[in-house]
Phi, psi and omega in degrees: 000119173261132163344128183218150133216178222200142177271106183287343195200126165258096197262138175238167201302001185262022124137347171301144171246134173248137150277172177224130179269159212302314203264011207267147157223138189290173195188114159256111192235147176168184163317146139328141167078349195273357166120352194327282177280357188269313173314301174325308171312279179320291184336302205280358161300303168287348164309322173286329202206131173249023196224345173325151141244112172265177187275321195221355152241115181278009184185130208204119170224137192272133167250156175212146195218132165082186188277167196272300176311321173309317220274303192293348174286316184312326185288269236279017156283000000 
C-alpha cells in the first residue's frame, strides 16, 4: 500500500463540518474576503502545529494510510 494523507474533517468556526472523503476534492468559492485563503492558510497551520488556533478553522483531523518512514520519503520528495 503507498503511503498517503489526506484532511478527513474540517471544523470552521461558526461550528460546520465538512467531512472529506480520501479521494474527494474540495473546492472553495465565494466572494472576496469571504475567507477563502485564509482556511486554506489555517488547514495547512494545524496540519503543522496541532496547537494552531485559527480565525476560521477551529479544527482539522488529519488520515494518515501506510507506514510512517514510507509516508516521510512521499513528504520529503
Amino acid at each position: 500500500m503507498r503511503p498517503s494523507i489526506w484532511v478527513e474533517e474540517l471544523q470552521f468556526s461558526d461550528g460546520r463540518v465538512i467531512n472529506i472523503a480520501k479521494d474527494e476534492i474540495i473546492v472553495f468559492v465565494g466572494p472576496n474576503n469571504a475567507g477563502k485563503s485564509v482556511s486554506l492558510k489555517e488547514t495547512v497551520a494545524f496540519i503543522q502545529d496541532n496547537n494552531n488556533v485559527g480565525k476560521v478553522i477551529k479544527s482539522v483531523k488529519i488520515k494518515k494510510e501506510g507506514e510512517l518512514e514510507k509516508l516521510k520519503n512521499v513528504i520529503a520528495n
